[in-house]
N, C-alpha and C positions, 0 to 999 in steps of 0.2 A: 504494500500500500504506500503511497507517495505523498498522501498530505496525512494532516493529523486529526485528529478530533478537534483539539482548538482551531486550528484554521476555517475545520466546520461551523463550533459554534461562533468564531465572527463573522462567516459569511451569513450562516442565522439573524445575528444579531442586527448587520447591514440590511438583509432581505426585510426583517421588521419595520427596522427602524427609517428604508427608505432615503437614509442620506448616513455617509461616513461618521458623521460626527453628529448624528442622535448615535448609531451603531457607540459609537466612542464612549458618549456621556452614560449610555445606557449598562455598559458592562466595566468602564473602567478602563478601557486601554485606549493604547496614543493609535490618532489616528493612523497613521505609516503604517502600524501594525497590522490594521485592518485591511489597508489598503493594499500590503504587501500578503498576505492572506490569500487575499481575495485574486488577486493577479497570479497566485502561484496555483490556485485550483481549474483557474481558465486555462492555464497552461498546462496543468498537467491532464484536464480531463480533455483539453481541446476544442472548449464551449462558450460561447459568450453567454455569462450568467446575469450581468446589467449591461443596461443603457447609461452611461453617465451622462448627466444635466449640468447646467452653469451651478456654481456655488454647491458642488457637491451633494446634490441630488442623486438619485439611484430609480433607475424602475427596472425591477426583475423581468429578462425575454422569455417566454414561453421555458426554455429549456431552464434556465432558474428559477422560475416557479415549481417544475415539477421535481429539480435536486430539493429545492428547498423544502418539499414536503418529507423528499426521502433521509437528508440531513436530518428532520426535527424528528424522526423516528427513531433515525443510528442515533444518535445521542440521548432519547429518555432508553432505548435499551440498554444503552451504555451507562447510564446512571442506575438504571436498574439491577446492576450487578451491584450495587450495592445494599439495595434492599434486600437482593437473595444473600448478599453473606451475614448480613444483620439476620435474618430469618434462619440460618445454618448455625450462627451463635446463640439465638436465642435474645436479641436485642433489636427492638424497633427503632429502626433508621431509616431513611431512604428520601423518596422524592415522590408527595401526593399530589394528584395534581387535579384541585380542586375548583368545578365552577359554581355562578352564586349568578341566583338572580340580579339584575341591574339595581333594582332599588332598593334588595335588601343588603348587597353589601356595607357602602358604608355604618351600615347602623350593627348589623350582627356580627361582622369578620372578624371586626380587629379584637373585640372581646374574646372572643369565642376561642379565635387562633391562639390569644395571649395565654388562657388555659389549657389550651391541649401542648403549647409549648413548654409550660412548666411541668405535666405529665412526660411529656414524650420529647426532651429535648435534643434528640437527635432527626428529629422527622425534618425536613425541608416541602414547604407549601407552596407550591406552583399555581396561581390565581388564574381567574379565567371569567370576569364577571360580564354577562349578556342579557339581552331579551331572552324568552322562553324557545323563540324558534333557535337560535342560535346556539343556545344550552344542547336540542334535543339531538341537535347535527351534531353537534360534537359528540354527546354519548355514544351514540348510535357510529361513530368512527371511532371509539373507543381513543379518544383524544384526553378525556377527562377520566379518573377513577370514580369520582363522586360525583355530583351537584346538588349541592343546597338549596333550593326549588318549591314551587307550587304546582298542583296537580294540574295545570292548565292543560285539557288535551294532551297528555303524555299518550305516546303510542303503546302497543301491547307489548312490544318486543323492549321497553324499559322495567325494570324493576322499579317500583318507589314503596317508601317509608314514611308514614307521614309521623308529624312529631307534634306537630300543634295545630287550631284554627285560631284564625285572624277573622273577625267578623268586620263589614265593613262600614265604615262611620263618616260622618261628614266633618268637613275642616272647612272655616270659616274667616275671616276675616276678624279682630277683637273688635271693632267699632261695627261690624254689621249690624243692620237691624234685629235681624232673626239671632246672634248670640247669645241671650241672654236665655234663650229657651232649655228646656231639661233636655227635650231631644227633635228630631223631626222628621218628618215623612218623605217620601218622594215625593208626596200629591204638595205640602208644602212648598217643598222648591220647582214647582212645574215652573213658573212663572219666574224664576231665577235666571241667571246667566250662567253654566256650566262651563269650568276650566277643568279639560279631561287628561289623565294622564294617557300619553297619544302611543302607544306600547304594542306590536303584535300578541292577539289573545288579551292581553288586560284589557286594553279599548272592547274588546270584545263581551268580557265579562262584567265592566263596568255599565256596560249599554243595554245588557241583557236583565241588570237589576230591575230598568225603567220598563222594559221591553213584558217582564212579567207582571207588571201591574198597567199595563194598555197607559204608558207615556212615551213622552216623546222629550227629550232634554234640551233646552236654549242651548247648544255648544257655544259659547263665546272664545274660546282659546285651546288651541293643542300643545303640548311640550312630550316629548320624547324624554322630557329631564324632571325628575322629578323635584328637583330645589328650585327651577324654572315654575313649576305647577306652585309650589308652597309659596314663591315669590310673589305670582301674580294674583294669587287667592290674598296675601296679607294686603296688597295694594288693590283691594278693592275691583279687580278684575271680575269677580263671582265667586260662587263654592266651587269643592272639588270632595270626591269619593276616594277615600282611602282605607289600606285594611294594616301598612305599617303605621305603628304609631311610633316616631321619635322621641329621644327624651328630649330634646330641644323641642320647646315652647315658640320659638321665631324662624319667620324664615332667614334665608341666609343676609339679611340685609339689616336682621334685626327688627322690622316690624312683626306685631304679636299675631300670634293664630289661636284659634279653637277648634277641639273638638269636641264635638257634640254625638250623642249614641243614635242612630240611624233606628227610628221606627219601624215597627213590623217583621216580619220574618223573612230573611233575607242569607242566601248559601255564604257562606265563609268560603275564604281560600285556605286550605289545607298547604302547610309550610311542610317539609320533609325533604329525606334524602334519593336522588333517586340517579339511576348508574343504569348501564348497560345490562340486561337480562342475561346476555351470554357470558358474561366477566365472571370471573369469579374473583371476589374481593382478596385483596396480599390484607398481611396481617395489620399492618399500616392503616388502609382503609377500613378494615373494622375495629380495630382502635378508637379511628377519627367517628365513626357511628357510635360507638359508645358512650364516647363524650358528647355528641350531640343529642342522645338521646338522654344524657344527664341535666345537659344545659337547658333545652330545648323542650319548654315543654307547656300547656294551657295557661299553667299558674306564671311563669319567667319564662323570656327571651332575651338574649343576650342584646343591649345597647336598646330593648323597647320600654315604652312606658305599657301597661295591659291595661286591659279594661275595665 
């Protein structure tokens, strides 16, 4: 073999990163390094693997796109001999590589991670946070061991695990008129402006709440982002329907929110873990199940306020 595994993972690192020096800043090495990498795999495999742009820019040719899929394989198997000798010793180590839904990372990871790192201080956690459709791709290529997730149309061929429900509640604005109330209806806010978290499947689930009691929502505003949705709801944009509840009381701008308990009987999203049906978990990943099913559960959620 002619190049090395490091050369692999900076051309990874380049492929991601899209220009030498995110590649750089991203792992830590001088640019040259990369650069000289990257030049010695073109040459030894005989391929042009980018297009270089002004200012160091990068766009992977066809033929780099599909090393780069095969590079990001050779190297988690390659780290994965570590988890098989940790498992041959009798010690949990290795490298999980764990996805998380888009809105619920911020608020449950960094807790969550922090405890299973004081249990398991040899694991290394590889993130992967998306929408649901992008979660379900990845399992289903066996790119992720876990995700941390909602039952949103998961296919048959996933395993899931749920661990908690999240019932869904309205957030408001602190000065709205409707705050001061104990709780409120959909039929309440017909007549409202709706700021919707704009999400494959959430959008879907959220629409279907109105959908089951014969309404129809004023959409006023979309956000794919969910501190964009908390933003625009505290600046008097409309409500919005949510089932994470933060412990932060403000949106990111520091005006106040509320929420208030959603009247009527209304499905929850079931939060749990859910992973490839054909996989069978390394001992790493049921580890990290055990702790979330310690963490994680009706009463406590790590980084939530409950109901």
């Amino acid at each position: 073999m002619r190049f090395t595994f490091r050369q692999l993972e900076y051309f990874v690192a380049a492929g991601e990163a899209g220009s030498i020096r995110g590649a750089a800043e991203a792992i830590a090495i001088s640019q040259p390094s990369i650069s000289a990498a990257i030049a010695h795999l073109e040459r030894e495999l005989g391929l042009q693997l980018f297009v270089r742009h002004h200012a160091q820019g990068l766009s992977l040719t066809p033929a780099g796109r599909r090393l780069l899929h095969e590079a990001r394989l050779l190297l988690d198997r390659a780290e994965g001999l570590h988890a098989v000798a940790a498992e041959v010793s009798e010690q949990l180590r290795g490298r999980l590589a764990l996805g998380c839904f888009v809105t619920l990372a911020p608020m449950i990871l960094p807790e969550l991670m922090q405890g299973f790192a004081e249990l398991v201080p040899g694991a290394e956690i590889a993130l992967f946070e998306a929408h649901q459709e992008r979660l379900v791709t990845a399992l289903r290529r066996v790119d992720l061991d876990l995700a941390l997730t909602y039952d949103l149309q998961l296919p048959e061929d996933l395993a899931f695990a749920p661990l908690a429900e999240l019932p869904p509640h309205i957030l408001l604005a602190a000065d709205h008129p409707l705050a001061t109330r104990p709780e409120l209806s959909l039929a309440d806010l017909a007549a409202e402006r709706l700021v919707l978290l704009d999400l494959p499947l959430s959008r879907d689930y959220f629409l279907s709440l109105f959908l089951r009691e014969g309404l129809t929502p004023q959409i006023a505003q979309r956000s794919a982002q969910q501190e964009v949705v908390r933003g625009l709801v505290a600046n008097g944009f409309g409500y919005s329907i949510a089932n994470v509840r933060p412990r932060a009381g403000a949106a990111l701008d520091g005006r106040p929110l509320v929420r208030l308990p959603l009247a009527g009987s209304h499905p929850p999203l079931r939060l749990g873990l859910a992973r490839a049906g054909s996989l069978q978990p390394s001992r790493l990943a049921t580890a990290f199940a055990e702790h979330c099913r310690a963490a994680i559960t009706d009463s406590g959620i790590p980084g939530m306020d409950m109901p």
